[in-house]
N, C-alpha and C positions, 0 to 999 in steps of 0.2 A: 491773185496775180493780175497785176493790173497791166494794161496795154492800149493804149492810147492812139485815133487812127490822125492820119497826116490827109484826111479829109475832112474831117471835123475842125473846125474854127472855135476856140478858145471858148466866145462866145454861146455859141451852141453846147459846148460842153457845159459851161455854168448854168445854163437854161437848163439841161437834161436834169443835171442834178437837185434845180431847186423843184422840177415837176417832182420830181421821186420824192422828194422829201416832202414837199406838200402833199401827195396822193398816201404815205404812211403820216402825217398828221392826222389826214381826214378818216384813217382807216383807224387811228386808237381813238379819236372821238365818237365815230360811228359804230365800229363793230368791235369790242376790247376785246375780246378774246382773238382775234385774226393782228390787232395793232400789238398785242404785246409778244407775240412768236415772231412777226415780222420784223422786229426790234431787233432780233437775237443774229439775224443772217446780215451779216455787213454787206454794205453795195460798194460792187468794183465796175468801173468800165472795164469791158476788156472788147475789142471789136474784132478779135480774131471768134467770137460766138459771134453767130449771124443774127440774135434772137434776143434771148436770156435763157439762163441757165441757174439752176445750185447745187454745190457737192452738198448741201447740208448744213454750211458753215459760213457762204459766200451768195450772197445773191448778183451774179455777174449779167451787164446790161452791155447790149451793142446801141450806143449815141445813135446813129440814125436808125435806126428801128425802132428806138423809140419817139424819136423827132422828125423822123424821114429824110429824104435828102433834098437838096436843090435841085432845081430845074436843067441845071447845067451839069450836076452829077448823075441826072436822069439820065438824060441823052448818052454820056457817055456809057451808064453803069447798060442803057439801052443797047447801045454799038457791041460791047462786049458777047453780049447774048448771042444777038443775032450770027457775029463771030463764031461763036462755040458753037452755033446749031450747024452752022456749015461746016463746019473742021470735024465735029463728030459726026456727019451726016445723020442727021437726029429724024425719023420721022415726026411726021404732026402729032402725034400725043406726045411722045416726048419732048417736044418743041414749048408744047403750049400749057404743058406741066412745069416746065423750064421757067416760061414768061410767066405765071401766075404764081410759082414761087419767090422770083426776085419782084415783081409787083406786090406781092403782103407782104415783106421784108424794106420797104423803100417808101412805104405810103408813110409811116408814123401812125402811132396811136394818141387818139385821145384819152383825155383825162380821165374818163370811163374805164377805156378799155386798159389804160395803163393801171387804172387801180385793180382790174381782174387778173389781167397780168402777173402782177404783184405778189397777188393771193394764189395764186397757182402755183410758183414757187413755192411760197409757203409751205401748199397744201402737198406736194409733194416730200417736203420732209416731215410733216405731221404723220405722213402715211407710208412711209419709210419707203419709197417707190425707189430709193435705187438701193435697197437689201432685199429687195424681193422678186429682184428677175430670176435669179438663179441661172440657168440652163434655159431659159426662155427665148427665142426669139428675139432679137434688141427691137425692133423697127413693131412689129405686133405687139412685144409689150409696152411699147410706148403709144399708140395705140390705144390700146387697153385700159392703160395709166391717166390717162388723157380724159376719156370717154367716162372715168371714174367721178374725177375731179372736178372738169367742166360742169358735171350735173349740179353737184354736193354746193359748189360756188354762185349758180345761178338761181338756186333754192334760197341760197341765202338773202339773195339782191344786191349782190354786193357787183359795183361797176357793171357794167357790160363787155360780154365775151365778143369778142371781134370775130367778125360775119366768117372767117377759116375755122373757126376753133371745132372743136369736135364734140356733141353733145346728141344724146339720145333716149328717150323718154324709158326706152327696154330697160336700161342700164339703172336706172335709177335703184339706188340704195344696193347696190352688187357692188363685189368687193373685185380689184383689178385682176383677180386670178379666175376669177368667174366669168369676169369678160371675155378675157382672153382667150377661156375653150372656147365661149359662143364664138368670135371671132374665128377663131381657127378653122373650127365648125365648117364655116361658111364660106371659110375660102376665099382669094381675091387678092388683091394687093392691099398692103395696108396703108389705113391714109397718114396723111403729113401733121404730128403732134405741132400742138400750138406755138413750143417750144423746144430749146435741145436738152436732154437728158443726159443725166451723168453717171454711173453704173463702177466705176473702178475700175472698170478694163481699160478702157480706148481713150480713157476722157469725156466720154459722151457719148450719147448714139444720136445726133441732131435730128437735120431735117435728110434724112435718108441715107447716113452713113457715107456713102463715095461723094454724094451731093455735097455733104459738106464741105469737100475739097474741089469742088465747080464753082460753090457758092465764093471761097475766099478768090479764089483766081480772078471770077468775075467783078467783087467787089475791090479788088485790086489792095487785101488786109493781108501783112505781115506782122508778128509779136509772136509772144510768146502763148499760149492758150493752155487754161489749166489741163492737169494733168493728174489728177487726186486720184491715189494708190486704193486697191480694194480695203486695205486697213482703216486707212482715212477716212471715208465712207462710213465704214461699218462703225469707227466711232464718234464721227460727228453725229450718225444716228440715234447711238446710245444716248448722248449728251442731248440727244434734241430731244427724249422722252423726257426728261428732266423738266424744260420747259413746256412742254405740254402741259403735264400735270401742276406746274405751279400757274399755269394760265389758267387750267378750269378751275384750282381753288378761287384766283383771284377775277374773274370777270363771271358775268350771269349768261354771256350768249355763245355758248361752245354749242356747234352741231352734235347731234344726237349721237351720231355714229362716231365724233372725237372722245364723248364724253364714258360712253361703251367700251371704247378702246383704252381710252384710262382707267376705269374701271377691275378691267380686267389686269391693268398692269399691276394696281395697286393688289390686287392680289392675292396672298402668300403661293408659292410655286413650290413645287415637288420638285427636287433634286433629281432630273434625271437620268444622271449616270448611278448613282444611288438604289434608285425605282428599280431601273434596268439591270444592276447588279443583283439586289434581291430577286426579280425576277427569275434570273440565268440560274441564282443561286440552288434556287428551290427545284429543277430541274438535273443543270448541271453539279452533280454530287457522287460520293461515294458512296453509292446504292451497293450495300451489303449483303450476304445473304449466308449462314450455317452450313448449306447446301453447296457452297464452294470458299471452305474451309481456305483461313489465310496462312502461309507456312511459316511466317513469324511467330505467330502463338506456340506450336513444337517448338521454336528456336528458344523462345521466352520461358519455356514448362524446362527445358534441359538445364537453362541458367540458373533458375531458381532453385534446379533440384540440386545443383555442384556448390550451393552457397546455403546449403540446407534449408531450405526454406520454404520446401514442397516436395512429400513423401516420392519414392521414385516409384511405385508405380501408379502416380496419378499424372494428367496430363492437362493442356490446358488448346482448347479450342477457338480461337477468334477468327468472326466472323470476315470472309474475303468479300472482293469486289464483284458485283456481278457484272457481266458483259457489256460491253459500251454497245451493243445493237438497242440497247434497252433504252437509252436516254436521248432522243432526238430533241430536238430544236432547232425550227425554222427562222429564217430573217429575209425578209423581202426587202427592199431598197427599190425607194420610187426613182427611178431615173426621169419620168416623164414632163416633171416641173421646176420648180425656185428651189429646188435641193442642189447645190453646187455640187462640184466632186471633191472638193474642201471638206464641204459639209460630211458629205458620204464616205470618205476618207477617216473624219475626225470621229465617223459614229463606230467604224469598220475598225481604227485603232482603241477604244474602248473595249468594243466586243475584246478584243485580241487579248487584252490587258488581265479583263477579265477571267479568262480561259486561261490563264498562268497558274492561275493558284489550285485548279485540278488537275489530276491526272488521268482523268477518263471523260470523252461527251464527246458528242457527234452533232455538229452545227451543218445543219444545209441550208448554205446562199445561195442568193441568186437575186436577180433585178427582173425588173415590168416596167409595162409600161403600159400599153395594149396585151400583150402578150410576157411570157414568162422570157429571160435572156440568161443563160451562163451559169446552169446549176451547178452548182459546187458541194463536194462533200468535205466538213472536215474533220478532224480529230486530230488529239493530243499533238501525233505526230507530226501531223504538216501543219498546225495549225499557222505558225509564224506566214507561211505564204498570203493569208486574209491579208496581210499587209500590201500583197502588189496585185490582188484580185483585182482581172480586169471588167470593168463599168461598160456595160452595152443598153442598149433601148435606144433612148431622148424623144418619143415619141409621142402618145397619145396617154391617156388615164383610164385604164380599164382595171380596177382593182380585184375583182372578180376573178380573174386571170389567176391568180395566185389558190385559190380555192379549186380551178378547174385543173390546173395543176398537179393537185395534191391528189384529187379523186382519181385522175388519169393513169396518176405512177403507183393510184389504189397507200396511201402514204397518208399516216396519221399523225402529225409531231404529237410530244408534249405539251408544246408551247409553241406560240407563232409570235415573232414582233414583225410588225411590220413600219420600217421608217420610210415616213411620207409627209407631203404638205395638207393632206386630208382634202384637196378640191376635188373630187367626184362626184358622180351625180349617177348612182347606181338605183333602181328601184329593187333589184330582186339579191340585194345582202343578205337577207333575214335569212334567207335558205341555210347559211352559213356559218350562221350564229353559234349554233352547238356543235361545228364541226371537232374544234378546236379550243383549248384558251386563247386568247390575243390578244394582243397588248401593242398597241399603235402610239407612236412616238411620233409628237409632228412639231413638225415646222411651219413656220410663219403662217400659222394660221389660226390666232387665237379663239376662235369661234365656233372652232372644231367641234363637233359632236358625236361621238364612236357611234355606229352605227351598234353594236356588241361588244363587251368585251373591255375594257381599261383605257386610258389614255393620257397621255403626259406627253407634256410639251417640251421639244427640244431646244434647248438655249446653248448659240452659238459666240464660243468666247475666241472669237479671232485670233487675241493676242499670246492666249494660250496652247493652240492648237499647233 
């Protein structure tokens, strides 16, 4: 969605564009693997983004942030500010958080920093960073996201990251959800990603959410600014693994950690509504037992004997149901991370789907997060209500919780699944181990490693859900 500002001079525009295309020249000569994914995302001006942005499909650039402005739209974009810090009576850090973000938005990048730039977009939908907020914080996981990328990009050598950008030596080789608890962790305001982000909800989460709508007033931008649906998103992503994997077939200098990632795409995957159905199956059953004798068998022994076909005084015995106290299964739902309520919803409708085809089992829900939320019991009967089970947490990762739980209400299931993105960082799991079977179903986290117990990765089909 292109949008064009009525500050920018024609001029300037054709300049903006021949940098760009010279800086992705230099980037398939120099780095193939980065020049042939960066091919894929089309460049739009749109100057209602204070920055650049990509839904995945679009690499959107604001003309004077990447050229900067005149001296004459200095002063003005300068008078503006000073305006707004009076009118919202701004203390001095918020004053001069103000001036230092329309000061890197207004200087221009060089050729350097616009070819880092560049690849940062990129490297964002390489890394699918807007299908993996989930439930996250927007402003920390950008952040996060940020702190990720910056590193991966500077290892490479590729351009120079401009003196804002976000970069930290801890980070190195951790993946954006790993950041994010340290981050969390520690508290604080989160700082100002290099760039605006784009997630499917809002259009973006920029340079600090409300900021963004300071930033356009001050920059005095009207148009139209993209607006890509959580669908759209999710499948420009899909579509972007595609080129991923034909980039590391055809170039030699794919980072380690793309080349791991494709890797793992290529694959073969376990069906896991499939997995999870066998699972429930092998649990959820018609557990017989001699000892509670089924009264169809008499019904069937009188039929046979009126059609002669069975002496009348023989009878016939088939074996009944034992009690549903007998077959539990547990399901925990990580509420704490990049698990959406879409997600949790479409895993929550499965179960449900599943549990139709018996007539006896007893499921207890519930969510974590730090702690256990909303234990639910259900069976046959009410089962249909799992449909509008309501979702509590959104908090921390204590997956433990769920095992202290169980010991507490003294509660043995048969079977535990537990649906989660697998980030924790537990040392005393092992205790745990033989509590239970378990069978962990995750999400966006290929690299997951069960601590005990099975594990299959959840694939999220948007369009079918």
């Amino acid at each position: 969605m292109e949008s064009k500002s009525k500050h920018v001079s024609e001029k300037m525009r054709k300049d903006c564009i021949f940098r760009i295309k010279s800086q992705l020249a230099r980037l398939i000569i120099n780095h193939g693997f980065f020049g042939i994914i960066a091919t894929q995302l089309k460049t739009v001006e749109n100057n209602t983004i204070q920055t650049m942005a990509t839904d995945g499909k679009h690499m959107y650039y604001n003309v004077e942030f990447v050229m900067g402005v005149t001296s004459e739209r200095k002063a003005e974009i300068d008078d503006r500010v000073e305006e707004h810090i009076k009118k919202e009576n701004l203390d001095k850090k918020e004053a001069d958080k103000l001036r230092d973000l329309v000061a890197r938005q207004t200087c221009g990048l060089t050729d350097d920093e616009l070819l880092f730039v560049m690849v940062h977009e990129v490297m964002h939908c390489a890394m699918e960073h807007m299908v993996r907020r989930g439930g996250r914080d927007p402003k920390r996981w950008n952040e996060a996201a940020d702190y990720a990328i910056n590193q991966m990009i500077s290892d490479e050598g590729i351009g120079k990251m401009p003196e804002y950008g976000l970069i930290d030596a801890r980070f190195k080789s951790k993946a954006a959800e790993e950041i994010y608890k340290i981050l969390e962790e520690e508290g604080g305001e989160p700082e100002e990603p290099l760039d605006e982000h784009m997630d499917g909800e809002s259009g973006g989460d920029g340079e600090g959410g409300s900021s963004r709508g300071t930033m356009s007033d001050i920059m005095d931008e009207e148009g139209n600014r993209p607006q890509p649906s959580e669908a759209e998103i999710e499948a420009n992503a899909e579509n972007f693994k595609d080129v991923i994997k034909q980039a590391v077939q055809t170039s030699s200098n794919a980072p380690a950690e793309i080349e791991r990632m494709v890797e793992k795409l290529n694959k073969p995957k376990i069906n896991w509504q499939a997995k999870l159905h066998r699972t429930m199956k092998s649990h959820i059953k018609r557990d017989s037992s001699f000892q509670r004798p089924n009264r169809r068998g008499f019904a069937l022994a009188g039929h046979l004997q009126s059609m002669g076909q069975m002496a009348s005084n023989r009878t016939m015995v088939l074996p009944g149901l034992l009690p549903e106290e007998d077959i539990d299964i547990a399901i925990g739902l990580d509420t704490s991370g990049s698990i959406s309520n879409l997600m949790l919803r479409d895993f929550i409708s499965e179960v449900v789907g599943i549990t139709k085809q018996y007539q006896q089992f007893k499921i207890r829900l519930f969510c974590w997060d730090t702690a256990v939320h909303n234990v639910k019991d259900f069976t046959a009967s009410n089962a249909h209500e799992m449909l509008s089970y309501e979702l509590k947490g959104f908090g921390g990762t204590t997956v433990g919780c769920c095992w202290q739980m169980f010991e507490e209400d003294n509660y043995k299931p048969k079977q535990f699944i537990c649906f989660t993105d697998g980030y924790f960082w537990e040392d005393n799991l092992s205790e745990y181990a033989n509590y239970c079977p378990t069978l962990w179903v995750v999400h966006s986290n290929e690299g997951f490693t069960a601590p005990f117990g099975e594990a299959i990765t959840y694939e999220w089909e948007h369009e079918e859900a």
